[in-house]
C-alpha positions in Angstrom: -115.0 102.9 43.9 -117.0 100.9 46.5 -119.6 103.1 48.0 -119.0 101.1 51.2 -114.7 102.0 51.2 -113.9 105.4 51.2 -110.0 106.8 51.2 -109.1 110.1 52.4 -105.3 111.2 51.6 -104.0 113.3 54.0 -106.5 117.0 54.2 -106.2 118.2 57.5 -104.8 121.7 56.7 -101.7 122.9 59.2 -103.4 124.5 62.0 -102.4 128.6 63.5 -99.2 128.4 64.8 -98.1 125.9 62.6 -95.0 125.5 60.7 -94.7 124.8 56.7 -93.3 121.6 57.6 -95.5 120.1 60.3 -97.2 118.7 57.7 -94.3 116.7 56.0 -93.0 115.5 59.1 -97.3 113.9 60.0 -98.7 112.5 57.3 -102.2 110.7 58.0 -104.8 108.6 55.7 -108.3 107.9 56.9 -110.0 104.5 55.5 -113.1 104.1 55.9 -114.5 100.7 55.8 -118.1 99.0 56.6 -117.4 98.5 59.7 -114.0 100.0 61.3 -112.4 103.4 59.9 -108.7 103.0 59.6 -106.0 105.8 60.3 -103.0 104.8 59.0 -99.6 107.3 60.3 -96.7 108.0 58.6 -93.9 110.0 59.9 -92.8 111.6 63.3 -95.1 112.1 66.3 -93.6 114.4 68.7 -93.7 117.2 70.5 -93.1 119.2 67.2 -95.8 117.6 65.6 -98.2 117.0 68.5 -101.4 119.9 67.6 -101.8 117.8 64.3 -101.5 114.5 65.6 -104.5 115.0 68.2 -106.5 117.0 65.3 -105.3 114.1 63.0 -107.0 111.4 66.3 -109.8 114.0 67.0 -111.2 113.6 63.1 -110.7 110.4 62.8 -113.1 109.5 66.0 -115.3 111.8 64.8 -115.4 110.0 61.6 -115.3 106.6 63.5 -118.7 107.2 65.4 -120.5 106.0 62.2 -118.8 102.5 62.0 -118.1 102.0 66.0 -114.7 101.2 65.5 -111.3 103.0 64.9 -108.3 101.5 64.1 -104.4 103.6 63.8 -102.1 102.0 62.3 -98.6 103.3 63.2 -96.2 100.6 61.4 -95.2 104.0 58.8 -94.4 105.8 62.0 -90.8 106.6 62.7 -91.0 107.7 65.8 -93.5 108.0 69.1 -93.5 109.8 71.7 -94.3 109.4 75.0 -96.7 112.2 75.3 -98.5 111.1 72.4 -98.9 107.6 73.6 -100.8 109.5 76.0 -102.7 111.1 73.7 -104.0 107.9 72.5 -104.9 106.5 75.4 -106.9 109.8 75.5 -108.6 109.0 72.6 -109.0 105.6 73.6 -111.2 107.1 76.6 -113.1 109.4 74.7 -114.0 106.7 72.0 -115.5 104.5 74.7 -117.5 107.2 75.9 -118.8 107.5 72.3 -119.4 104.0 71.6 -116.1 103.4 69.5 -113.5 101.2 70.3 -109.9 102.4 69.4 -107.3 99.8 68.7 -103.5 100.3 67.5 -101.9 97.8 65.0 -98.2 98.1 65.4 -96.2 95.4 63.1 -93.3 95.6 65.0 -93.5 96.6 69.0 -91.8 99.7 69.8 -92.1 101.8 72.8 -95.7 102.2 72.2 -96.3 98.9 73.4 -94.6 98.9 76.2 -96.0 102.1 77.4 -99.3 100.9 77.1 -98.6 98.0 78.8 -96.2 99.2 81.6 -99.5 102.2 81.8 -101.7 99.3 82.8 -103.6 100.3 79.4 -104.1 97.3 77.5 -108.1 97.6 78.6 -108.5 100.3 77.3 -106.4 100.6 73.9 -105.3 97.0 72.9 -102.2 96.9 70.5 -101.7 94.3 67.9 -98.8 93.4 65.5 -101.4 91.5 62.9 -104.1 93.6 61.3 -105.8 89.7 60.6 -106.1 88.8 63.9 -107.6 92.5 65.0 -109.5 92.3 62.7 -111.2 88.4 63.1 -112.1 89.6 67.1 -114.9 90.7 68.6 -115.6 94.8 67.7 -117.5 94.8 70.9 -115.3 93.8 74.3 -116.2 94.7 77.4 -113.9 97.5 78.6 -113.4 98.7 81.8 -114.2 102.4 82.8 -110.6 102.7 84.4 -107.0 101.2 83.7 -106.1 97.7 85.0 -103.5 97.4 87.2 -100.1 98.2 85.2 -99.0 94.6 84.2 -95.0 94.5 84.6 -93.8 95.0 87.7 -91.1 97.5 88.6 -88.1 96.8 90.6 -87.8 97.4 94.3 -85.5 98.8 95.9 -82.8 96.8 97.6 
């Protein structure tokens, strides 16, 4: 194995309180590359799963801090949530703070997207359907310490 790749399979055991099954309905990989760990999602992310996915995002920044950059890939997701849209964006934040800039490769836009975007978000968490063209940009963009302005407008009110 390359001393400078590193895989780890899916060890982050189910957490108190936890069903048997929260662990087959999340599945997460962490790869770690020489510059940008990668966590790559499979399965549902919900409010049933939600304790393990912000463990699952908490160890992987953690892990992250050595390379400065953390990338989740969701295209094995079958569903997201809202709320842990939210939770990304939360890492998102806390990963700036630390020096680590999150990004989220999604192949094909889903409501993950969109909720960044309609958030005002994009700053802060960019979201790309090509891992290539994440990965040929800049690690290093200058972020701002709050959300931009959300970029689609909503309706008024007639």
């Amino acid at each position: 194995m390359d001393p400078r790749s590193r895989r780890r399979e899916d060890t982050l055991p189910l957490l108190n309180g936890d069903s048997s099954d929260v662990g087959t309905r999340l599945r997460a990989e962490l790869h770690v590359r020489r510059t940008v760990t990668i966590l790559t999602v499979h399965g549902e992310i919900d409010a049933y799963t939600r304790n393990r996915w912000r463990h699952v995002l908490d160890d992987a920044l953690r892990t992250a801090e050595d390379y400065g950059r953390l990338v989740v890939d969701v295209g094995d997701a079958r569903f997201i949530g809202c709320r842990p849209v939210l939770d990304l964006a939360r890492t998102a934040q806390e990963g700036m703070a630390r020096g680590v800039q999150v990004t989220v490769i999604d192949p094909e836009p889903s409501v993950l997207a969109r909720v960044i975007s309609i958030t005002g978000l994009t700053e802060w968490l960019p979201v790309y359907t090509d891992p290539a063209q994440m990965l040929s940009e800049d690690p290093i963009r200058p972020r701002t310490c709050a959300p931009a302005k959300p970029t689609v407008l909503t309706p008024r009110a007639s």
